[in-house]
PDB file with SEQRES, HELIX, SHEET and CRYST1 records, atoms N, CA, C and O in Angstrom:
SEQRES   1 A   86  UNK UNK UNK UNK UNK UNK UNK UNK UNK UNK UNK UNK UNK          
SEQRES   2 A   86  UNK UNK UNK UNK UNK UNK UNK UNK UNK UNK UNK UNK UNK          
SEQRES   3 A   86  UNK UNK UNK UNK UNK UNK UNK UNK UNK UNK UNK UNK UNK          
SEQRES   4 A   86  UNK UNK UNK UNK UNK UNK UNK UNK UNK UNK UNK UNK UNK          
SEQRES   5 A   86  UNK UNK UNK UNK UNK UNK UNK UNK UNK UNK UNK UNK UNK          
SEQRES   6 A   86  UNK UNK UNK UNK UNK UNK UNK UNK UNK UNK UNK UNK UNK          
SEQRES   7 A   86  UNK UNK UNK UNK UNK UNK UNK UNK                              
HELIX    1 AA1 UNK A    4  UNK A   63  1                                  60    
HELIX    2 AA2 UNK A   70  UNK A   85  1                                  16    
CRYST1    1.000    1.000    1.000  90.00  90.00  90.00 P 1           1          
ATOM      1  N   UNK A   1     -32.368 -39.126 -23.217  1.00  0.00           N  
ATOM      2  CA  UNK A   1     -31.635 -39.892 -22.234  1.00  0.00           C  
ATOM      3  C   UNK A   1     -32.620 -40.299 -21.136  1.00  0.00           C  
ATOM      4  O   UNK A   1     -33.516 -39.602 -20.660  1.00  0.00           O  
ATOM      5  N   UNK A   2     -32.357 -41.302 -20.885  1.00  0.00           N  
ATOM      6  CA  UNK A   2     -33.556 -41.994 -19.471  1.00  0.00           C  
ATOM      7  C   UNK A   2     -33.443 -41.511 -18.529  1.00  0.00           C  
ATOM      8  O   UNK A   2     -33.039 -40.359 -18.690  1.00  0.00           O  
ATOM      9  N   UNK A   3     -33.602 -41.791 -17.437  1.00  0.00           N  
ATOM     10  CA  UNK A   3     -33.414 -41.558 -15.884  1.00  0.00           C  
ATOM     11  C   UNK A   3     -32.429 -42.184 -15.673  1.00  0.00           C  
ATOM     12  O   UNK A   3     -31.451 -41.591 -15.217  1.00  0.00           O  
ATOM     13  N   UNK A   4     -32.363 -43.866 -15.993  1.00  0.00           N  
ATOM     14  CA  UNK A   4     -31.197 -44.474 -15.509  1.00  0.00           C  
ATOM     15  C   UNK A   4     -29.690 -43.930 -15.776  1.00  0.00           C  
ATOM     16  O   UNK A   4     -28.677 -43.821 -15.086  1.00  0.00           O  
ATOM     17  N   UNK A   5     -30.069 -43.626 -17.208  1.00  0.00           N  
ATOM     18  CA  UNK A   5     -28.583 -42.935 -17.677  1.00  0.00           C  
ATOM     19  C   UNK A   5     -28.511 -41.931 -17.514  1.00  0.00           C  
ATOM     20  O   UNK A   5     -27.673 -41.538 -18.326  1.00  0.00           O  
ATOM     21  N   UNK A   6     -28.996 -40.794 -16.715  1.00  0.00           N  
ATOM     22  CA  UNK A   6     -29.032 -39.401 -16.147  1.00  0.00           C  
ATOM     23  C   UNK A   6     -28.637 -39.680 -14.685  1.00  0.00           C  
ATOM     24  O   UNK A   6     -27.981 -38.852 -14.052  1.00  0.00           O  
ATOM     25  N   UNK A   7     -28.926 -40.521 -14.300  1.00  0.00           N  
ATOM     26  CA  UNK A   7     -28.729 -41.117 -12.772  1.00  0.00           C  
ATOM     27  C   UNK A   7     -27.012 -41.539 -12.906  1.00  0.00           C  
ATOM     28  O   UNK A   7     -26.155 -40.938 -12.259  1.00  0.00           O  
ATOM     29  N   UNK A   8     -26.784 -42.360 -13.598  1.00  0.00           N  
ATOM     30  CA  UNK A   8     -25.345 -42.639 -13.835  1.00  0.00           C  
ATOM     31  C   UNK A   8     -24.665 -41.904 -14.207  1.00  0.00           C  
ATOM     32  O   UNK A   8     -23.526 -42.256 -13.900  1.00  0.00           O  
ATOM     33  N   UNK A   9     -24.663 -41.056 -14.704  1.00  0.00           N  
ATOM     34  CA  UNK A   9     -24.417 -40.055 -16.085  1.00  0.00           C  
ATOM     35  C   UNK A   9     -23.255 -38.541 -14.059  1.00  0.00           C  
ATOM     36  O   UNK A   9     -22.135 -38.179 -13.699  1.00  0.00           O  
ATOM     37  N   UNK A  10     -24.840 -38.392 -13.612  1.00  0.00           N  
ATOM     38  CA  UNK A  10     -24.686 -37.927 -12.237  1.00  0.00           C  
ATOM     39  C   UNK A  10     -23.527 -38.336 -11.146  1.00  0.00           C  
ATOM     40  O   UNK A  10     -22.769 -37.597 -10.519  1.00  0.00           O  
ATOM     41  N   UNK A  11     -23.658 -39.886 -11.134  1.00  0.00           N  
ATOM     42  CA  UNK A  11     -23.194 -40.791 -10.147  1.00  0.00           C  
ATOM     43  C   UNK A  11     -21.660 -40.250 -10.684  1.00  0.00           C  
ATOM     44  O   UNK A  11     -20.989 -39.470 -10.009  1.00  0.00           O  
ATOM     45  N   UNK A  12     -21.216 -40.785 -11.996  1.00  0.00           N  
ATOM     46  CA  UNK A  12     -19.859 -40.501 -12.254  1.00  0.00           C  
ATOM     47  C   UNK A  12     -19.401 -39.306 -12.230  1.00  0.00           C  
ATOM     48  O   UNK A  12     -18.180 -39.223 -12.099  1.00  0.00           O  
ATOM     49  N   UNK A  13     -20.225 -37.953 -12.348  1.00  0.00           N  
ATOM     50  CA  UNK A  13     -19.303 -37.089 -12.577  1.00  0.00           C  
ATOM     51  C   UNK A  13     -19.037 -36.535 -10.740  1.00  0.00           C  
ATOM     52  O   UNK A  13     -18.144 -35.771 -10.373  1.00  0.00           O  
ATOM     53  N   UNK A  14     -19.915 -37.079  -9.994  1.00  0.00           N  
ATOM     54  CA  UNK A  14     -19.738 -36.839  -8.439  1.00  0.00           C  
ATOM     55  C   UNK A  14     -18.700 -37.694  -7.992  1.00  0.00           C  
ATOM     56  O   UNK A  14     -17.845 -37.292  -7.203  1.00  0.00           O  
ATOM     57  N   UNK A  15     -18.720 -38.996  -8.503  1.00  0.00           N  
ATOM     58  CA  UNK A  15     -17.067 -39.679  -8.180  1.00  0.00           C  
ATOM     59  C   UNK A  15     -16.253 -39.118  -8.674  1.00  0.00           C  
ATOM     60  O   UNK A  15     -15.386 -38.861  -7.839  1.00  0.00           O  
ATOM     61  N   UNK A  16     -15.899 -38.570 -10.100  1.00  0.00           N  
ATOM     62  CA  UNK A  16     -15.137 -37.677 -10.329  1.00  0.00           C  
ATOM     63  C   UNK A  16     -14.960 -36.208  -9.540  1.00  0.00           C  
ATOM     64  O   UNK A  16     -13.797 -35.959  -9.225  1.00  0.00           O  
ATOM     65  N   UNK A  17     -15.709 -35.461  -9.271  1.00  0.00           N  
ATOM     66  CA  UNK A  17     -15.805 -34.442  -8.381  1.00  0.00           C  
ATOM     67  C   UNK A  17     -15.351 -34.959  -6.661  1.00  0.00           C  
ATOM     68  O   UNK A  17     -15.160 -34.013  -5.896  1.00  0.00           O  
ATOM     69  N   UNK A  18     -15.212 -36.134  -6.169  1.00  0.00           N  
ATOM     70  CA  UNK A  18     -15.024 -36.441  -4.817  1.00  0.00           C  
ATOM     71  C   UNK A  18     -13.671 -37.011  -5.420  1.00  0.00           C  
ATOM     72  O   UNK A  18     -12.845 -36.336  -4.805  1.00  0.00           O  
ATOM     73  N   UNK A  19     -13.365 -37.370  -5.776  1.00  0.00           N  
ATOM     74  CA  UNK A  19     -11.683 -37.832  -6.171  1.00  0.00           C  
ATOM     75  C   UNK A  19     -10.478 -36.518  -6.420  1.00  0.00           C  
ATOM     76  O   UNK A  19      -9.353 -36.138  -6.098  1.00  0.00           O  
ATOM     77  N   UNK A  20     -11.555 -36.224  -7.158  1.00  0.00           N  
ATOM     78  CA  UNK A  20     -10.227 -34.948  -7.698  1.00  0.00           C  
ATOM     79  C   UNK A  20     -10.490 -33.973  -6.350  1.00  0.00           C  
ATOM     80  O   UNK A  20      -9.535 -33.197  -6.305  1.00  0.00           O  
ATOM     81  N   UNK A  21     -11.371 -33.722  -5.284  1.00  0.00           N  
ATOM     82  CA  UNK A  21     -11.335 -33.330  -4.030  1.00  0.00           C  
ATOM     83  C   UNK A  21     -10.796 -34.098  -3.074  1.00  0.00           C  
ATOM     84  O   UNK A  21     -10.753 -33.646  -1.930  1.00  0.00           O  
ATOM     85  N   UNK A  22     -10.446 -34.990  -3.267  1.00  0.00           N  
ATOM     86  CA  UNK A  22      -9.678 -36.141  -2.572  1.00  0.00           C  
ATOM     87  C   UNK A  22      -8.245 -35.665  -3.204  1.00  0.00           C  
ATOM     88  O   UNK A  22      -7.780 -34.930  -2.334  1.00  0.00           O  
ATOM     89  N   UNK A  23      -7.513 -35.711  -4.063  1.00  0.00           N  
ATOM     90  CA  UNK A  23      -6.585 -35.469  -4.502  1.00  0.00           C  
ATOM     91  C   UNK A  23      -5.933 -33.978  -4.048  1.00  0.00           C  
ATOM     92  O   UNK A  23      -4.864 -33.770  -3.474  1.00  0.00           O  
ATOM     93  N   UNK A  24      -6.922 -33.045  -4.492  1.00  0.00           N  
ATOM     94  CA  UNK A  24      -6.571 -31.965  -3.656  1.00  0.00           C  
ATOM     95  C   UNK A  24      -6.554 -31.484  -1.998  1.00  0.00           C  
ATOM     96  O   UNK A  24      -5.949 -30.545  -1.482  1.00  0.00           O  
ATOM     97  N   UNK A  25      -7.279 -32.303  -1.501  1.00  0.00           N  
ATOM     98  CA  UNK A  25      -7.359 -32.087  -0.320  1.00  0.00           C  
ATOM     99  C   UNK A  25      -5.833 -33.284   0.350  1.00  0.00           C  
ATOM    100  O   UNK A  25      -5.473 -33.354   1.525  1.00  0.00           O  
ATOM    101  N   UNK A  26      -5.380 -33.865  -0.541  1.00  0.00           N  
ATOM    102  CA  UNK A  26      -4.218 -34.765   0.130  1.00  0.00           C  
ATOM    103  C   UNK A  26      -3.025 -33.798  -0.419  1.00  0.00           C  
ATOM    104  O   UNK A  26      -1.872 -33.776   0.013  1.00  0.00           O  
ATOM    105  N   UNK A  27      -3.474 -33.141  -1.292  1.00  0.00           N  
ATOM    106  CA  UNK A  27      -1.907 -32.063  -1.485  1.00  0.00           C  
ATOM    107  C   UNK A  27      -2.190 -31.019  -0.702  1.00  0.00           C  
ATOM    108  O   UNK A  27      -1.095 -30.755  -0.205  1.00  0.00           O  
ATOM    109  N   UNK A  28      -3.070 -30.159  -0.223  1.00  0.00           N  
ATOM    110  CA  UNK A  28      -2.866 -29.243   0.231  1.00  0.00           C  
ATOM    111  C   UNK A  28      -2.857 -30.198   2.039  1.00  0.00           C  
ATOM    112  O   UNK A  28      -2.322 -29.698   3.028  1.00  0.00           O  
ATOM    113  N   UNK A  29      -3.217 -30.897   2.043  1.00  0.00           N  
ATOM    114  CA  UNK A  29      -2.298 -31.165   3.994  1.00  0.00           C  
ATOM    115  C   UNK A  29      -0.842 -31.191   3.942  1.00  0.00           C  
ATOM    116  O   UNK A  29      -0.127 -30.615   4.761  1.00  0.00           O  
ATOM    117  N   UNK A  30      -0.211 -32.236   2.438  1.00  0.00           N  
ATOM    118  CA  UNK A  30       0.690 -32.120   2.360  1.00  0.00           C  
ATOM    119  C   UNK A  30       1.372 -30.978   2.689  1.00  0.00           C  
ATOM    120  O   UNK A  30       2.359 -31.015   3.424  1.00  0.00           O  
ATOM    121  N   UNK A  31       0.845 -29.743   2.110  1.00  0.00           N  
ATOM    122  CA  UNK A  31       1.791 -28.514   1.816  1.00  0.00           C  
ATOM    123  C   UNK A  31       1.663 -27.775   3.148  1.00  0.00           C  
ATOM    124  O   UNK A  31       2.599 -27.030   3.441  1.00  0.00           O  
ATOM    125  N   UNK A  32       0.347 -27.903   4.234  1.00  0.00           N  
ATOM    126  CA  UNK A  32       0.452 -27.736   5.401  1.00  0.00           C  
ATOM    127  C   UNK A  32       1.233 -28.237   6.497  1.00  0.00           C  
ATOM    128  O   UNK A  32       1.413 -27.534   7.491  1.00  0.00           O  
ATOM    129  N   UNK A  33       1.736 -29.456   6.393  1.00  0.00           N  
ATOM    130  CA  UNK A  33       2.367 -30.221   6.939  1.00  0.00           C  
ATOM    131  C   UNK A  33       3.952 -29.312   6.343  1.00  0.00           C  
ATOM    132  O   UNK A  33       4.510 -28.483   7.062  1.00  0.00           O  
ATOM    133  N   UNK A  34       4.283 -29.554   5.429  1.00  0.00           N  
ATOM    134  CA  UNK A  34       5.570 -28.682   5.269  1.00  0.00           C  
ATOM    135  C   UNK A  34       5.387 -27.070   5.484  1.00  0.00           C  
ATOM    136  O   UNK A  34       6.317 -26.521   4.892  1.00  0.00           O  
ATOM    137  N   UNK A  35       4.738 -26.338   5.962  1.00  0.00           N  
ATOM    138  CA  UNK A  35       4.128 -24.869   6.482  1.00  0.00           C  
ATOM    139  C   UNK A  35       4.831 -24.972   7.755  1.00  0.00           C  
ATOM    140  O   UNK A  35       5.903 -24.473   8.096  1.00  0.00           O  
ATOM    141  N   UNK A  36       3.879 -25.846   8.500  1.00  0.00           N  
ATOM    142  CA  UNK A  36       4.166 -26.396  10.134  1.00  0.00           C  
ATOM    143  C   UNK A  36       5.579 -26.494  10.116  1.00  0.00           C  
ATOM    144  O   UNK A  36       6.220 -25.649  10.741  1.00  0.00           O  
ATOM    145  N   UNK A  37       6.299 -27.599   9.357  1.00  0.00           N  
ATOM    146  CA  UNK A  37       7.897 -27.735   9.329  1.00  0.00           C  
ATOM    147  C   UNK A  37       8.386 -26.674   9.256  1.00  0.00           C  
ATOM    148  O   UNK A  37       8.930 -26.348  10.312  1.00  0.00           O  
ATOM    149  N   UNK A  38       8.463 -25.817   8.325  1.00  0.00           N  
ATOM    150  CA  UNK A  38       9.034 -24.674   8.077  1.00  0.00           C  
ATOM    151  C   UNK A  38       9.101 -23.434   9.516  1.00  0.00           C  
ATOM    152  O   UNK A  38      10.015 -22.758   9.987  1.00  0.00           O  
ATOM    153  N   UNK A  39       7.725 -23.585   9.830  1.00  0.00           N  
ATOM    154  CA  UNK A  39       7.073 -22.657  11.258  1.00  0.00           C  
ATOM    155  C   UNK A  39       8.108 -23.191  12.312  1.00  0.00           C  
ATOM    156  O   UNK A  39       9.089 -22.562  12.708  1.00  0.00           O  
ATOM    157  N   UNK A  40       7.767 -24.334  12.667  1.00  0.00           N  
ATOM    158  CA  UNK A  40       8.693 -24.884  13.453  1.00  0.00           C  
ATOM    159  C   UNK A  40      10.232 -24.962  13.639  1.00  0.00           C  
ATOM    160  O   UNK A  40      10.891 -24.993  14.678  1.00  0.00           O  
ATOM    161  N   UNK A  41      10.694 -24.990  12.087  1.00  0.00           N  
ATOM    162  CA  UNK A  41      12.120 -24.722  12.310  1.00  0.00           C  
ATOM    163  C   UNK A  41      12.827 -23.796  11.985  1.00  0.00           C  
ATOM    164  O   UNK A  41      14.046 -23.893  11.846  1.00  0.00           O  
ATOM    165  N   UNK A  42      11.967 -22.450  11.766  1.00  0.00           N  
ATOM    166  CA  UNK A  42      12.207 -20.855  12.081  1.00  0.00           C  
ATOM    167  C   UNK A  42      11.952 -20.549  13.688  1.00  0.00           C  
ATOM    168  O   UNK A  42      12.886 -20.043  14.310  1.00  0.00           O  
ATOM    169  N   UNK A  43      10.978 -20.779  14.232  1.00  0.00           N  
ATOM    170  CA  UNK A  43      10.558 -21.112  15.490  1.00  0.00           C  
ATOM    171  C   UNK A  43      11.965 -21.283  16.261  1.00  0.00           C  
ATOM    172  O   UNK A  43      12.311 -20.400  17.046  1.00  0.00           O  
ATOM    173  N   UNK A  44      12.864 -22.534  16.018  1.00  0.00           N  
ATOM    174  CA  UNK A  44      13.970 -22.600  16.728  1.00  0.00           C  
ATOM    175  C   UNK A  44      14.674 -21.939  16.061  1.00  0.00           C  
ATOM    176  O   UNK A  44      15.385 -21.416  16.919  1.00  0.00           O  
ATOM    177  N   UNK A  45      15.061 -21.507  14.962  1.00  0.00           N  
ATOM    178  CA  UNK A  45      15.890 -20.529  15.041  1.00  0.00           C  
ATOM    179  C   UNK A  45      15.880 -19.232  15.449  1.00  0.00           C  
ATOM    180  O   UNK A  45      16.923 -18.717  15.854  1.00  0.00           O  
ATOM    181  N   UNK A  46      14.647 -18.501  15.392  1.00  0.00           N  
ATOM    182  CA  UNK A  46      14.593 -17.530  16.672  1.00  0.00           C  
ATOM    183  C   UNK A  46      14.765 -17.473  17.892  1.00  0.00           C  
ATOM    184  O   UNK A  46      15.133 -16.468  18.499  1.00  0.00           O  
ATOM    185  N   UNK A  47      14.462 -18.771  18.469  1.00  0.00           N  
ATOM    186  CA  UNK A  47      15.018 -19.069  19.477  1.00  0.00           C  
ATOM    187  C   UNK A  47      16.326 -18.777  20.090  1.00  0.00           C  
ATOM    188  O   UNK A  47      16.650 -18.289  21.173  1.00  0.00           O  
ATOM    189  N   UNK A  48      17.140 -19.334  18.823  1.00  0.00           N  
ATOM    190  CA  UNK A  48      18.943 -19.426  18.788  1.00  0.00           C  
ATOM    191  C   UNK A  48      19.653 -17.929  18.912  1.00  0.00           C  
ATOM    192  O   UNK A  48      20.703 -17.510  19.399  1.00  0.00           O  
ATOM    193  N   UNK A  49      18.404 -17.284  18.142  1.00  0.00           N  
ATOM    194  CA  UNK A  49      18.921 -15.754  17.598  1.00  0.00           C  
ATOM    195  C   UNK A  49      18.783 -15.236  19.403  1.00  0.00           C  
ATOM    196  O   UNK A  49      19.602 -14.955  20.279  1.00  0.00           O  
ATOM    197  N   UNK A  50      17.615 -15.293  19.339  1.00  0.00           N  
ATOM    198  CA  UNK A  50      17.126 -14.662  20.488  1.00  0.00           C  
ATOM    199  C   UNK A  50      18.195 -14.717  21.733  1.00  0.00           C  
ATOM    200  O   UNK A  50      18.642 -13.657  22.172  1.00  0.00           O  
ATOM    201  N   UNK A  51      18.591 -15.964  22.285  1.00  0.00           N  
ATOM    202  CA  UNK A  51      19.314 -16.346  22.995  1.00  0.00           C  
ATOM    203  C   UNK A  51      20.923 -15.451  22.563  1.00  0.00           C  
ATOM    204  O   UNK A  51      21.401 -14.755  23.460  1.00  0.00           O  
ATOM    205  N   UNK A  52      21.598 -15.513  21.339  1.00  0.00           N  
ATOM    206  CA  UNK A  52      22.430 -14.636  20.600  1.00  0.00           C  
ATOM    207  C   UNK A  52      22.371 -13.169  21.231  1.00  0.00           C  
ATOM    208  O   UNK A  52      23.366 -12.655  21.743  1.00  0.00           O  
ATOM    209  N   UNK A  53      21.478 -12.714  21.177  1.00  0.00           N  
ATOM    210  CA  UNK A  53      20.647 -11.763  21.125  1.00  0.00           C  
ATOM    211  C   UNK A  53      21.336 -11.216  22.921  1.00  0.00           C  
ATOM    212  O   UNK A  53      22.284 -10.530  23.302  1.00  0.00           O  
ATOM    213  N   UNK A  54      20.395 -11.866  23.490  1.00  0.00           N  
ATOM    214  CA  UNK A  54      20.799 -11.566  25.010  1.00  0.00           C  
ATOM    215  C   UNK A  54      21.829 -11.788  25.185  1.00  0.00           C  
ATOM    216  O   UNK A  54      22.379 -10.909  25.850  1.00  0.00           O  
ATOM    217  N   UNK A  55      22.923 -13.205  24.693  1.00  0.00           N  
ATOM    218  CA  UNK A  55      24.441 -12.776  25.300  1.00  0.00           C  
ATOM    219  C   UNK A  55      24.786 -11.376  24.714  1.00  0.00           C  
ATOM    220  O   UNK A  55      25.076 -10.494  25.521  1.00  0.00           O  
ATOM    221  N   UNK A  56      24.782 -11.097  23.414  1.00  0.00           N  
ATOM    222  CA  UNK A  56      25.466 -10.100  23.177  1.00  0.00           C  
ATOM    223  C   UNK A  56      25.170  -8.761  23.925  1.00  0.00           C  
ATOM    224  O   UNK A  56      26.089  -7.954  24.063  1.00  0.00           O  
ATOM    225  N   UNK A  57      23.983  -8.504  24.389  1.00  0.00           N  
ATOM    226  CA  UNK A  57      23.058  -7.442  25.250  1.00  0.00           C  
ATOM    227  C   UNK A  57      24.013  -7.771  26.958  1.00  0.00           C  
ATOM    228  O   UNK A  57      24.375  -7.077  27.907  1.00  0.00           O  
ATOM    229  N   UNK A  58      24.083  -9.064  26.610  1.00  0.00           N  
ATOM    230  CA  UNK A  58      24.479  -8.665  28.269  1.00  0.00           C  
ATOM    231  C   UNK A  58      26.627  -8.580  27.914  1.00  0.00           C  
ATOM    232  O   UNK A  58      27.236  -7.854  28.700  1.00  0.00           O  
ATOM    233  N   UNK A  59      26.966  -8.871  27.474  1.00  0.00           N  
ATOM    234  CA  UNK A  59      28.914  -8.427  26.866  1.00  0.00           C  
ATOM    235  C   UNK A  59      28.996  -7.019  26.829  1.00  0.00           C  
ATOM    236  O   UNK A  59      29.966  -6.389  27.249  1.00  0.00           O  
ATOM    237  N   UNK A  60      27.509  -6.289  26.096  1.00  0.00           N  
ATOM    238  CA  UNK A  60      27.492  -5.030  25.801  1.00  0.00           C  
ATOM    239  C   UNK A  60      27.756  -3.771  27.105  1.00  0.00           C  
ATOM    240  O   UNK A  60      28.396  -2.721  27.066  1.00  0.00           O  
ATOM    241  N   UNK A  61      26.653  -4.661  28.638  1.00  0.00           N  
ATOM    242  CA  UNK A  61      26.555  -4.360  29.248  1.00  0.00           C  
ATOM    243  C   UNK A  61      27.869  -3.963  30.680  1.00  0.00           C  
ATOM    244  O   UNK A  61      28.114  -3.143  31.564  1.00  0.00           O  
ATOM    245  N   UNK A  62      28.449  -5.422  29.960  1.00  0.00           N  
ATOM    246  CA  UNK A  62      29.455  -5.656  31.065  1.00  0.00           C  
ATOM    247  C   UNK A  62      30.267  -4.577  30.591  1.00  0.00           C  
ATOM    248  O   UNK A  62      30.545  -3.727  31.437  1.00  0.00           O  
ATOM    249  N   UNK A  63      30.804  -4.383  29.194  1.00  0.00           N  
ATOM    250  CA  UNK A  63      31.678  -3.717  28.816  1.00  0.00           C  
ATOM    251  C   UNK A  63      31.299  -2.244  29.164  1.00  0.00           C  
ATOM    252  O   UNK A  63      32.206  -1.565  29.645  1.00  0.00           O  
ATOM    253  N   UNK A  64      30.133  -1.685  28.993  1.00  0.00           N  
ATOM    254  CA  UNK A  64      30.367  -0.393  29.525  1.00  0.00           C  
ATOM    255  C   UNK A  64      30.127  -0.236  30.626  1.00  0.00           C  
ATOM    256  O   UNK A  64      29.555   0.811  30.930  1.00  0.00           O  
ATOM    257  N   UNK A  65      30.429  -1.107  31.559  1.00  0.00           N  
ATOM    258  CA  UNK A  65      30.417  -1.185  33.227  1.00  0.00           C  
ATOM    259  C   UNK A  65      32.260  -1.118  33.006  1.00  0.00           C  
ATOM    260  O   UNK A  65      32.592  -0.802  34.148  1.00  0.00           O  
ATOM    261  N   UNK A  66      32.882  -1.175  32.625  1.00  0.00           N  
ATOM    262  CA  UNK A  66      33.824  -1.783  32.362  1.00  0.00           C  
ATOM    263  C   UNK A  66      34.089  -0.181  31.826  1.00  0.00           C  
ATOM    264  O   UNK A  66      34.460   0.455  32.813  1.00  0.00           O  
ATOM    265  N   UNK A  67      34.049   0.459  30.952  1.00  0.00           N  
ATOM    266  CA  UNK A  67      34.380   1.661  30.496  1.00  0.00           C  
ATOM    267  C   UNK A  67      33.862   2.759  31.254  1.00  0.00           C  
ATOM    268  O   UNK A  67      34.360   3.884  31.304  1.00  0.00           O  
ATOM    269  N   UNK A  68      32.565   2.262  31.992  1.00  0.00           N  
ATOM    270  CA  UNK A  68      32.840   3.670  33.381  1.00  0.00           C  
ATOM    271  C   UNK A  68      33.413   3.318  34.645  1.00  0.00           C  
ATOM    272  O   UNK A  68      33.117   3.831  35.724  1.00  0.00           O  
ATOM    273  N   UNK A  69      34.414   2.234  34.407  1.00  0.00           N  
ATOM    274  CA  UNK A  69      35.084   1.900  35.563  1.00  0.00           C  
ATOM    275  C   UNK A  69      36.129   2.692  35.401  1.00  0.00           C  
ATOM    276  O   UNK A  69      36.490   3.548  36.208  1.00  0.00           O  
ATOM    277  N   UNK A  70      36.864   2.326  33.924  1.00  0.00           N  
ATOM    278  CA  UNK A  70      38.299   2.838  33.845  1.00  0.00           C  
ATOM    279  C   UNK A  70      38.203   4.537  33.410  1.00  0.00           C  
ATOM    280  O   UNK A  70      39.128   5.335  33.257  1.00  0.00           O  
ATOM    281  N   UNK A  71      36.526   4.770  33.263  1.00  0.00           N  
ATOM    282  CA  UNK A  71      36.596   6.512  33.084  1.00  0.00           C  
ATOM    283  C   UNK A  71      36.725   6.649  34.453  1.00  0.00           C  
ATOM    284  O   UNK A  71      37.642   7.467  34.519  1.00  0.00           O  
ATOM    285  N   UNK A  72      36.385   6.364  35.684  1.00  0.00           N  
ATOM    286  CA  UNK A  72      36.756   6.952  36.447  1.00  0.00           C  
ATOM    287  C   UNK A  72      38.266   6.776  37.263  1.00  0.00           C  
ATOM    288  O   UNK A  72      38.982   7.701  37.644  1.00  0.00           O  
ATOM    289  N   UNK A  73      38.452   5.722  37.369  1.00  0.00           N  
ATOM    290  CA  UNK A  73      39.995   5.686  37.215  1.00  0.00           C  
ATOM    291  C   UNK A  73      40.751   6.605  36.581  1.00  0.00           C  
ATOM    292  O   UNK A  73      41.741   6.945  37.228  1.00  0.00           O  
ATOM    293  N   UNK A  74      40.553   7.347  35.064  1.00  0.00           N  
ATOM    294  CA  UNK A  74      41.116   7.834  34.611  1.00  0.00           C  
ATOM    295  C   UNK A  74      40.889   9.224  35.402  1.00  0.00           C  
ATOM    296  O   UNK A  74      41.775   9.910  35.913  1.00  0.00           O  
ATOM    297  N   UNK A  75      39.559   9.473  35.389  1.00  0.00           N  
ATOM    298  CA  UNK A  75      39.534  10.831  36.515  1.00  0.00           C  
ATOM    299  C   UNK A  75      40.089  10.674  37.702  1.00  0.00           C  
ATOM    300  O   UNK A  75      40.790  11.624  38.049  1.00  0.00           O  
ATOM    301  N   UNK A  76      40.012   9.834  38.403  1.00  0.00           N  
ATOM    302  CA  UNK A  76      40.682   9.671  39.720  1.00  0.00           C  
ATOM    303  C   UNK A  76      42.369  10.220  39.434  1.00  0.00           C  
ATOM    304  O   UNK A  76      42.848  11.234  39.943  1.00  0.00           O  
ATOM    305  N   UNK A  77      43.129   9.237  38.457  1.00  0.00           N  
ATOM    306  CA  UNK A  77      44.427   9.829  38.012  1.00  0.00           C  
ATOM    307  C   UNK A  77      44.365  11.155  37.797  1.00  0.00           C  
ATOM    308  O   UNK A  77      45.044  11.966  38.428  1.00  0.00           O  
ATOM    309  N   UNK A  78      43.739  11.382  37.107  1.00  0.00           N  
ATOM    310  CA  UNK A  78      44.161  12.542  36.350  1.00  0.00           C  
ATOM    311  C   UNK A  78      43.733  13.939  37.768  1.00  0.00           C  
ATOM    312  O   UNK A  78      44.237  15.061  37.709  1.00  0.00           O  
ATOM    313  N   UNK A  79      42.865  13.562  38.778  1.00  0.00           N  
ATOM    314  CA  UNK A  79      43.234  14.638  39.815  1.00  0.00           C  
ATOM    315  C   UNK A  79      44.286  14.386  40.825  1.00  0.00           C  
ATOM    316  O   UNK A  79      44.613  15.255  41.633  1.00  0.00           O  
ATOM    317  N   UNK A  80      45.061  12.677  40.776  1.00  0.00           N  
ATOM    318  CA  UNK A  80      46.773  12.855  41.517  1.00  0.00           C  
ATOM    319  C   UNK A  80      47.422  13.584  41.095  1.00  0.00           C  
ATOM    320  O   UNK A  80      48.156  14.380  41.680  1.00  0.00           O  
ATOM    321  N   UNK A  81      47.168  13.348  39.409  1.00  0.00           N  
ATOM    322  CA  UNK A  81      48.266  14.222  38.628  1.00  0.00           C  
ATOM    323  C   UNK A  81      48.213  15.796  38.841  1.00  0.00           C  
ATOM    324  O   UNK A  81      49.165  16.543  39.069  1.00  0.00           O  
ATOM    325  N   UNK A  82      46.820  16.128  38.706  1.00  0.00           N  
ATOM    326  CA  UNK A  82      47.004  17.628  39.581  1.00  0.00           C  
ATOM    327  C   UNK A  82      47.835  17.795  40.751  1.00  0.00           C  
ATOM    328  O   UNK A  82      48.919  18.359  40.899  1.00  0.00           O  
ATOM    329  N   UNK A  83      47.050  17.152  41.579  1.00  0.00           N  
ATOM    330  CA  UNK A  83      47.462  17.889  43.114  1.00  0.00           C  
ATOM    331  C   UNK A  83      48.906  17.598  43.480  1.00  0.00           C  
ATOM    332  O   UNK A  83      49.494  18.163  44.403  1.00  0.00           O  
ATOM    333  N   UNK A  84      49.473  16.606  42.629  1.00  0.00           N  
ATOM    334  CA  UNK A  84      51.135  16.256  42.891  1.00  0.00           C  
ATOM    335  C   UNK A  84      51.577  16.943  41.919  1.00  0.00           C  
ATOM    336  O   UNK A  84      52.773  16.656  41.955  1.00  0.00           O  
ATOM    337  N   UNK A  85      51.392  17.915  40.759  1.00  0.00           N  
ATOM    338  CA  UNK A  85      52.178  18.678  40.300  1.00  0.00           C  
ATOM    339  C   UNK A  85      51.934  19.883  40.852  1.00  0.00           C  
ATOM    340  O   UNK A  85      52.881  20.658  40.717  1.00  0.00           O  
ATOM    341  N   UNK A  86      50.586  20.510  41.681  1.00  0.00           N  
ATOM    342  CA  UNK A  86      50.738  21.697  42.107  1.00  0.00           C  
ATOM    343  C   UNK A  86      51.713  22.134  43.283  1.00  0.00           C  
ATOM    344  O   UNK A  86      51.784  23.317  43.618  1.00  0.00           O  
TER     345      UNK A  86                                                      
END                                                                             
């Protein structure tokens, strides 16, 4: 084989080698680009949770403000009820 046709022989299989790296390198942004999407719209849904998250933390809160209100109420009663039956 000559030079010329060792030279060509070269040339094509490097266009072949830069294409099919061209090809792969346009699918894998692709699949980065849907990564990012995905990131992003877990991203807001933690968000949503999160936010979830704190109302329910703070309902939790109110309510047992709310249950040592009426425990003591209930103690409060429950020493009328003494001292007016003794």
């Amino acid at each position: 084989m000559n030079t010329i046709a060792m030279l060509q022989a070269q040339n094509e299989i490097m266009e072949a080698a830069e294409s099919k790296l061209g090809r792969l390198r346009e699918k894998l942004e692709g699949e980065i680009k849907e990564w990012e999407n995905e990131v992003s719209i877990l991203k807001t849904k933690l968000g949503g949770v999160r936010n979830q998250l704190a109302e329910k933390e703070d309902k939790i809160a109110e309510m047992a403000a709310q249950i040592r209100h009426l425990q003591m109420e209930h103690a409060q009663l429950n020493k009328v009820k003494f001292f007016s039956s003794s």
